[in-house]
MARLUM-335624 format. One line per 4 residues: for each residue x, y, z of C-alpha. Coordinates in nm, 3 decimals. Last residue first. Example, Ala and Ser with C-alpha at 12.3 -4.5 7.8 and 13.67 -1.06 7.14 Angstrom:
BEGIN
1.367:-0.106:0.714; 1.230:-0.450:0.780
end
This chain:
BEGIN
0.592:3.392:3.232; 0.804:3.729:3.251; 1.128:3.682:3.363; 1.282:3.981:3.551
1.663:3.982:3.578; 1.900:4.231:3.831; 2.171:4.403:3.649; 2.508:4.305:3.516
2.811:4.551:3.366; 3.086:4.384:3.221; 3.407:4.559:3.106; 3.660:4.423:2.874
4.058:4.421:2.834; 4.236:4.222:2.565; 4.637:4.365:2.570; 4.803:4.317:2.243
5.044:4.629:2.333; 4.993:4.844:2.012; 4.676:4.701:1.863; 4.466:4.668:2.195
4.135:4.485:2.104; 3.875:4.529:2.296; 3.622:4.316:2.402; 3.306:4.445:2.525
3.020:4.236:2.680; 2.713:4.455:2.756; 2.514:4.373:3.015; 2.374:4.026:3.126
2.039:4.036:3.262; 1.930:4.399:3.137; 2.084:4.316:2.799; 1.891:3.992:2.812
1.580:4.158:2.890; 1.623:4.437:2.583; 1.663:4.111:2.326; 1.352:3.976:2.416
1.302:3.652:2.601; 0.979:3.453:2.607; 0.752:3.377:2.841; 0.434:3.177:2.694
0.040:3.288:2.637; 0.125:3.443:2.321; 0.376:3.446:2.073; 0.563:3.110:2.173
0.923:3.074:2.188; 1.211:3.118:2.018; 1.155:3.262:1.631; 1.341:3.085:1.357
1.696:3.223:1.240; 1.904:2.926:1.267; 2.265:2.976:1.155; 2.404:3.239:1.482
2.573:3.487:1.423; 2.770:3.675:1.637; 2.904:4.009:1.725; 2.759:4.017:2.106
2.507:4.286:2.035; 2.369:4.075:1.777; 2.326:3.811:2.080; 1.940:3.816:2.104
1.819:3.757:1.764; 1.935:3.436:1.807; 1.798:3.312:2.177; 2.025:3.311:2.462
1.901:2.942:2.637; 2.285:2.835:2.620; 2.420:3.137:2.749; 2.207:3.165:3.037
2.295:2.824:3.154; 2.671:2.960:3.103; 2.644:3.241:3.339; 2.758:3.517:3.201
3.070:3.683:3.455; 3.323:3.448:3.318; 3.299:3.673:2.944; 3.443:3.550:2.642
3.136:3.529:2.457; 3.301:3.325:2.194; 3.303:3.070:2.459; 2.948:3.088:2.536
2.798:3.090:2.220; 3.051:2.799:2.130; 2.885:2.586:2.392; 2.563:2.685:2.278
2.670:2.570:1.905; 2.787:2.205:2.026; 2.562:2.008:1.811; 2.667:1.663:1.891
2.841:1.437:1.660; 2.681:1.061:1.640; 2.720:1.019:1.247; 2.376:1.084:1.179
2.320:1.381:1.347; 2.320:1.408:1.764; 2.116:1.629:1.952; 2.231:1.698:2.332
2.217:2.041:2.272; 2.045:2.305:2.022; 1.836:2.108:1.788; 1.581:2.021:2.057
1.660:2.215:2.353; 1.836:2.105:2.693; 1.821:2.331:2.972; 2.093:2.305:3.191
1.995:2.370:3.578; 2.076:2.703:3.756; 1.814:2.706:4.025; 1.671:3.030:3.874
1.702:2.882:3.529; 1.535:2.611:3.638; 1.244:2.776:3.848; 1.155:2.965:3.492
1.051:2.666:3.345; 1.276:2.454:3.094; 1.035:2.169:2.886; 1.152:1.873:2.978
1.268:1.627:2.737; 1.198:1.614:2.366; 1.215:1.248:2.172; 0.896:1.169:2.288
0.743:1.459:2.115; 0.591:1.717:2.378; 0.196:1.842:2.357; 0.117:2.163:2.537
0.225:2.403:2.770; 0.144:2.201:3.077; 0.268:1.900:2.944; 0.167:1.630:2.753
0.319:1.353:2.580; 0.345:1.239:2.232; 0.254:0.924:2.125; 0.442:0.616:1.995
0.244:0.357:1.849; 0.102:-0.007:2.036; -0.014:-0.231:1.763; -0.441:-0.228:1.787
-0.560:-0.556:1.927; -0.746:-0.767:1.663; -1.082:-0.838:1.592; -1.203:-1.026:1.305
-1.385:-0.887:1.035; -1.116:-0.951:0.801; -1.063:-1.321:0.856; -0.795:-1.424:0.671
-0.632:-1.781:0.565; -0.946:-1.793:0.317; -1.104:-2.102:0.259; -0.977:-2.404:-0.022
-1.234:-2.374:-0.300; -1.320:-2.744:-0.362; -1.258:-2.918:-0.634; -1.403:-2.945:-0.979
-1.298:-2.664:-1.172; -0.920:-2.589:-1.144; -0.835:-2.915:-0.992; -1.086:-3.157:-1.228
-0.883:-2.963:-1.541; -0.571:-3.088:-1.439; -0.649:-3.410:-1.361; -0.854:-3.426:-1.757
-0.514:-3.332:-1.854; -0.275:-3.473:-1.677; -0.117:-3.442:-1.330; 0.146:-3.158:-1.374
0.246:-3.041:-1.058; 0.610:-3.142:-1.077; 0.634:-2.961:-1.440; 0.992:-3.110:-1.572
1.171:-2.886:-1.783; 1.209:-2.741:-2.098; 0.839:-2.676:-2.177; 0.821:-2.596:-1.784
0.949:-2.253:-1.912; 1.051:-2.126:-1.562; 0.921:-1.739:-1.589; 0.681:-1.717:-1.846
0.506:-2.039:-1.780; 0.505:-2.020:-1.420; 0.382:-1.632:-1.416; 0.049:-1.737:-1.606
0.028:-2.026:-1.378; 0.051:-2.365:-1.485; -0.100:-2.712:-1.495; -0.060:-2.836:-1.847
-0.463:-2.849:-1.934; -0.503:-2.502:-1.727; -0.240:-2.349:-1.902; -0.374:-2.408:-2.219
-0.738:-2.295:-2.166; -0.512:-1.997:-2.005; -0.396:-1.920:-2.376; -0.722:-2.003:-2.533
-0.941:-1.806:-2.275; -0.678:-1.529:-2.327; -0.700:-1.491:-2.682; -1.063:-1.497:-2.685
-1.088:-1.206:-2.445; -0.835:-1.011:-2.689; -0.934:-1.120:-3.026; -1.287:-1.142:-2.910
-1.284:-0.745:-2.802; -1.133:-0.637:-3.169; -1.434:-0.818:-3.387; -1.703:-0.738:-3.051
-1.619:-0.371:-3.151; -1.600:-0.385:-3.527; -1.963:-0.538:-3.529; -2.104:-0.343:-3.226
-2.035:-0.018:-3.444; -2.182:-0.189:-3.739; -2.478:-0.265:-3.597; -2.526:0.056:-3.412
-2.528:0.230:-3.792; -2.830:0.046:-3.871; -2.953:0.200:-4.245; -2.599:0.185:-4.362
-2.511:-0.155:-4.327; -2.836:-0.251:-4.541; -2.679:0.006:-4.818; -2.373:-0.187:-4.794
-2.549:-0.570:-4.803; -2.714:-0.447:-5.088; -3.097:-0.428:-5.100; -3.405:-0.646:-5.182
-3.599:-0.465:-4.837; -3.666:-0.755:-4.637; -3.388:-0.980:-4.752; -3.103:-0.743:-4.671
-3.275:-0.594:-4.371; -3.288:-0.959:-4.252; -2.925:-1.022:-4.340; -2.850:-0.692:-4.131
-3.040:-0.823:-3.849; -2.873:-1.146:-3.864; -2.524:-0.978:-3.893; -2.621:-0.839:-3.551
-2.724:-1.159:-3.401; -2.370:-1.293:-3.486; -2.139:-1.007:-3.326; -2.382:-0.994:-3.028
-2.306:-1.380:-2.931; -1.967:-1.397:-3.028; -1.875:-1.080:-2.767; -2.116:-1.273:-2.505
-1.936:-1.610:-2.538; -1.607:-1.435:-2.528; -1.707:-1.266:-2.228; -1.857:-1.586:-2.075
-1.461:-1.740:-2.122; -1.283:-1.410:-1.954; -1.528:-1.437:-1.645; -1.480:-1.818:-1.613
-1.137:-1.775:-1.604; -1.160:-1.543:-1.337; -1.369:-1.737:-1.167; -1.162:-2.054:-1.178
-0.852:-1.835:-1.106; -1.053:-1.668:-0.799; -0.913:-1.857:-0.469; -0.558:-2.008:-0.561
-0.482:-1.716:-0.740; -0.521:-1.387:-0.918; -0.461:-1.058:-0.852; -0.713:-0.769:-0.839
-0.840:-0.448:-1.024; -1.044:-0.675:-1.279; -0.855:-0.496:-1.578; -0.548:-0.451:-1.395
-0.544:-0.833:-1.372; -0.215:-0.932:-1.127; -0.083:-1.320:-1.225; -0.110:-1.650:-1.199
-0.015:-1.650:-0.798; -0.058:-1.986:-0.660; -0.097:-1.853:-0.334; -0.078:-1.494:-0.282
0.173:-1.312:-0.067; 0.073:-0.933:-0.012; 0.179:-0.598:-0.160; -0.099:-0.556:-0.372
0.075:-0.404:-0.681; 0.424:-0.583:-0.581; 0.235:-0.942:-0.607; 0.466:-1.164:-0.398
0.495:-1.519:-0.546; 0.317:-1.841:-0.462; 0.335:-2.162:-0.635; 0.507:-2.365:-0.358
0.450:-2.228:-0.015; 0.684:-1.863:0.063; 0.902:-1.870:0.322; 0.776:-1.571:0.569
0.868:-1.254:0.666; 0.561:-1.094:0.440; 0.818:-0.808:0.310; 1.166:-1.022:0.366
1.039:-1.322:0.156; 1.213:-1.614:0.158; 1.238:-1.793:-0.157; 1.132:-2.185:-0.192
1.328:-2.372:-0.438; 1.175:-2.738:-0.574; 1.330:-3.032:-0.576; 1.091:-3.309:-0.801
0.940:-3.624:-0.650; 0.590:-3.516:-0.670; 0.694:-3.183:-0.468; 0.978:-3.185:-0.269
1.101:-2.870:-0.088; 1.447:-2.687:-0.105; 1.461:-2.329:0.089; 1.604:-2.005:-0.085
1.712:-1.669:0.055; 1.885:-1.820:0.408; 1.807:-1.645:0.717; 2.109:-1.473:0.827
2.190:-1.415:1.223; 2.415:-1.154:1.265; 2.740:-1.190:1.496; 2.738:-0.893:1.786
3.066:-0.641:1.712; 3.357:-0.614:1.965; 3.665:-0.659:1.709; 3.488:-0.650:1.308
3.225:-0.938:1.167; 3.267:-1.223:0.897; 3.124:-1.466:1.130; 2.734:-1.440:1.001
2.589:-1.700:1.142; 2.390:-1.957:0.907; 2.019:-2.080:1.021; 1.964:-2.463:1.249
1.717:-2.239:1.498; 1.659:-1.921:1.416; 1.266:-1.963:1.411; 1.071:-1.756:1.160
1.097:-1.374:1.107; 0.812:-1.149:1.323; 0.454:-1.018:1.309; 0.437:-1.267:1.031
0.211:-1.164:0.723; -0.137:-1.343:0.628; -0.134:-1.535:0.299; -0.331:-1.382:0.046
-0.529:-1.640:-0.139; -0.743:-1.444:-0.404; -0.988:-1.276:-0.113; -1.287:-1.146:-0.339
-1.376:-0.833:-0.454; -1.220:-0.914:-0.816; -1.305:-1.244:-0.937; -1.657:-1.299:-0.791
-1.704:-0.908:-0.895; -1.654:-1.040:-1.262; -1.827:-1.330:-1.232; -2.114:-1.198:-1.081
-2.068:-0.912:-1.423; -2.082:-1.200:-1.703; -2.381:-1.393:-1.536; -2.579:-1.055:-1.589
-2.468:-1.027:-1.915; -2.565:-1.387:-1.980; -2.884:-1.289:-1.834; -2.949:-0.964:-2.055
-2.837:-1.102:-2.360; -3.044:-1.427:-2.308; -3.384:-1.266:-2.250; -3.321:-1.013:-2.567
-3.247:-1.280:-2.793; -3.558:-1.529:-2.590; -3.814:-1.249:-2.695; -3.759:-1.312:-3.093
-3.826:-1.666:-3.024; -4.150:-1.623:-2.832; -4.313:-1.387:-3.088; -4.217:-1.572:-3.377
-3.886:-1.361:-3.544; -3.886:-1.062:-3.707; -4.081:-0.808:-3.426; -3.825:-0.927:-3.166
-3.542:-0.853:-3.412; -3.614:-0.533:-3.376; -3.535:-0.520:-3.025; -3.303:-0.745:-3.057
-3.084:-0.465:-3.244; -3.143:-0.076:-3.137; -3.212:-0.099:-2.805; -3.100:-0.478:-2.681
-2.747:-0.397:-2.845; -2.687:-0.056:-2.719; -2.775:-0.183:-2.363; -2.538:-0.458:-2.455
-2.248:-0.238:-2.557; -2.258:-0.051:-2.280; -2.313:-0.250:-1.994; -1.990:-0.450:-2.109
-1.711:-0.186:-2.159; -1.903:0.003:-1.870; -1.837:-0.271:-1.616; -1.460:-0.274:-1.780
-1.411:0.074:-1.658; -1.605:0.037:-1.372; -1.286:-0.223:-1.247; -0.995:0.021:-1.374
-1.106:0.200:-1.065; -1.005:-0.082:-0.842; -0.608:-0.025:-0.885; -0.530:-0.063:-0.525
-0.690:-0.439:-0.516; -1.003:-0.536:-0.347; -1.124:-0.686:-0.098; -1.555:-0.696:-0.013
-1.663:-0.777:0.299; -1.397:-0.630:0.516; -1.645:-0.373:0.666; -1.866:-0.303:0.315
-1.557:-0.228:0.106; -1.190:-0.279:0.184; -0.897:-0.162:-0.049; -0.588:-0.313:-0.048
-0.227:-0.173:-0.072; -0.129:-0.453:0.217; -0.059:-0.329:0.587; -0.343:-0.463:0.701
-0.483:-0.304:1.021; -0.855:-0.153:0.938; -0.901:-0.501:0.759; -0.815:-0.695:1.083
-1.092:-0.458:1.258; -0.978:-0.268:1.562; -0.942:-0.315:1.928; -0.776:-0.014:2.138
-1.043:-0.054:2.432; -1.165:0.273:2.342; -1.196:0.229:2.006; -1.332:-0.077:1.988
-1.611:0.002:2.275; -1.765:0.241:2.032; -1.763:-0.025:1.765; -1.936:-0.269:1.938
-1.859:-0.608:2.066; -2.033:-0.919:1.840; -1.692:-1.034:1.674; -1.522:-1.159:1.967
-1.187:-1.058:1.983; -0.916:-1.241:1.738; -0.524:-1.324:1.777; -0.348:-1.216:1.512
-0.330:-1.414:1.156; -0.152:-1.662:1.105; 0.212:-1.658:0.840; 0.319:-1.965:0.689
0.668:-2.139:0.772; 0.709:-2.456:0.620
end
């Protein structure tokens, strides 16, 4: 199987300053996934991190509500060590909650490293069905067959990563990347998970539902104990601690949903699926080859090892080589441009070639041939035809025609350019008339000395 390594690294200790100008960067400054990198490749994250501070403040808040306006209180109700443990485990548990939380999300969650190029051709289909003189393409196949446990499993190929994707890993389309044993992408932790954060994750959703059962019972103790403190109904008791009641109907709609999950993937877990397993091949139907048992099961997601990363962000990498432009005298030339035309060339009588004008080809391979037509609509043998072709726009409205582009020639300033009064000078004035009895074309041609102006 065909899995993707990372380029070759630098040593880690050079500085930055002699990074740039060696053309060495940072793996992290090259990846072409949608990730985001905090702290130098430290931290990973996925593109839709901001959703993460929204579910830091959907626990902060709450609980800093809680340990204001409930366990305080309840401090004073209880025996002074008792009532001081509420607000001690709140605040830890919370604490546990959110290192879980970044554990899941700014971590690496088994992203397999791309390949700079498609694996071996050896043993692949040929492509015969191909016209007279054309080269035969070479076609990967889309699916592979593996064994696992005994059971023929499909492989796909994946044309992004150009790699055959392991067992149990899919391409997440919100990070871009391959993960291993991909379960699924969490908007809510700003990540995907996999191979290297399920357990975390999953201990993240379970420690929420803890902490949302936890708050929803202390604060029907504190309305039991206004209840039996002041001989009042349990609605009038409501009443006098509104915060109780708003952390009441929240944690009641938050457990559904965190609770709901740690069942479901408590589930999973036991029968040895991902999240996208079990909704896309229904292993209730057929057989699960990586199904080992329960208490098996269970010993894999918590109990073994974390397998390490297959990236190393901080490593250094040589930059890929990019086309840049060159430069000239006059300034900075595209690749794709040749040389700029001087006045020594049009003295010497060599073709300038312009971008857009000749030599440029569209998408079907046909050349723009509009400088040629200048000079054949010209109909004069005196013009020289390197002349012609360098005539700007505005420049033949003497000549009856148009021309479709209409952008200046030319620089403003420090440049030569040619005004329609030079040309004149250069070339004269190119009649053609038109004789309507006898059909005879006759035209005179007057031609002066040019002066180019650099």
């Amino acid at each position: 199987m065909n899995v993707g390594k990372p380029p070759t690294s630098r040593d880690p200790d050079a500085g930055a300053g002699e990074d740039d100008k060696s053309g060495v960067v940072r793996t992290y400054q090259a990846w072409k996934g949608s990730n985001i990198f905090l702290l130098q490749g430290r931290l990973i994250f996925g593109p839709d991190v901001r959703y993460l501070f929204l579910t830091i403040f959907l626990i902060v808040v709450p609980v800093t509500i809680f340990c204001v306006f409930v366990a305080r209180k309840l401090m004073d109700d209880f025996p002074h060590d008792l009532g001081i443990s509420i607000m001690v485990i709140v605040v830890a548990f919370t604490l546990f909650d959110l290192i879980l939380l970044l554990l899941t999300s700014g971590r690496d969650p088994g992203m397999i490293p791309r390949n700079a190029h498609p694996p071996e051709l050896e043993g692949y289909e040929v492509n015969t069905e191909v016209g007279p003189g054309q080269t035969p393409q070479l076609q990967l196949p889309r699916t592979k067959d593996v064994v696992v446990n005994g059971i023929v499993v499909k492989i796909k190929y994946c044309d992004t990563c150009r790699l055959y994707r392991p067992p149990r890993c899919s391409h997440c389309s919100i990070c871009n990347n391959c993960v291993e044993k991909f379960d699924h992408h969490c908007p809510w932790v700003g990540q995907c998970i996999g191979l290297r954060n399920y357990r975390f994750f999953f201990m993240f959703v379970f420690s929420t539902t803890i902490l949302c059962l936890y708050v929803h019972a202390f604060c029907w103790v504190y309305i039991t104990k206004i209840m039996n403190g002041e001989r009042i109904s349990l609605w009038k008791a409501m009443t006098k601690t509104p915060a109780s009641i708003a952390l009441l109907i929240y944690t009641f709609i938050s457990v559904w949903f965190v609770g709901g999950l740690t069942i479901f993937h408590s589930y999973l877990i036991s029968t040895n699926q991902s999240t996208y397993e079990n909704f896309r091949y229904r292993y209730d139907r057929n057989a699960n080859p990586y199904n080992k048992g329960i208490i098996e099961n269970f010993k894999e997601v918590f109990f073994t090892s974390i397998p390490p990363s297959k990236n190393n962000f901080r490593a250094k990498i040589l930059k890929e080589p990019a086309i840049q432009s060159r430069r000239v005298s006059s300034g900075f030339v595209s690749p794709n441009i040749r040389k700029p035309v001087t006045a020594s060339d049009i003295e010497m009588g060599r073709k300038p070639v312009w971008e857009g004008v000749e030599g440029e080809s569209d998408d079907n391979g046909r050349r723009d041939n509009n400088a040629d037509g200048l000079h054949k609509l010209s109909g004069s043998s005196d013009i020289s035809p390197d002349l012609s072709r360098i005539l700007p726009p505005g420049s033949i409205e003497g000549l009856g025609i148009s021309h479709p582009r209409r952008s200046s020639w030319g620089r403003k300033s420090g440049s030569w350019e040619i005004s329609s009064e030079s040309v004149a000078s250069a070339v004269g004035e190119s009649k053609q008339v038109t004789d309507g009895c006898n059909g005879n074309l006759t035209g005179q041609t007057q031609q002066s000395q040019t002066n180019f102006k650099m």
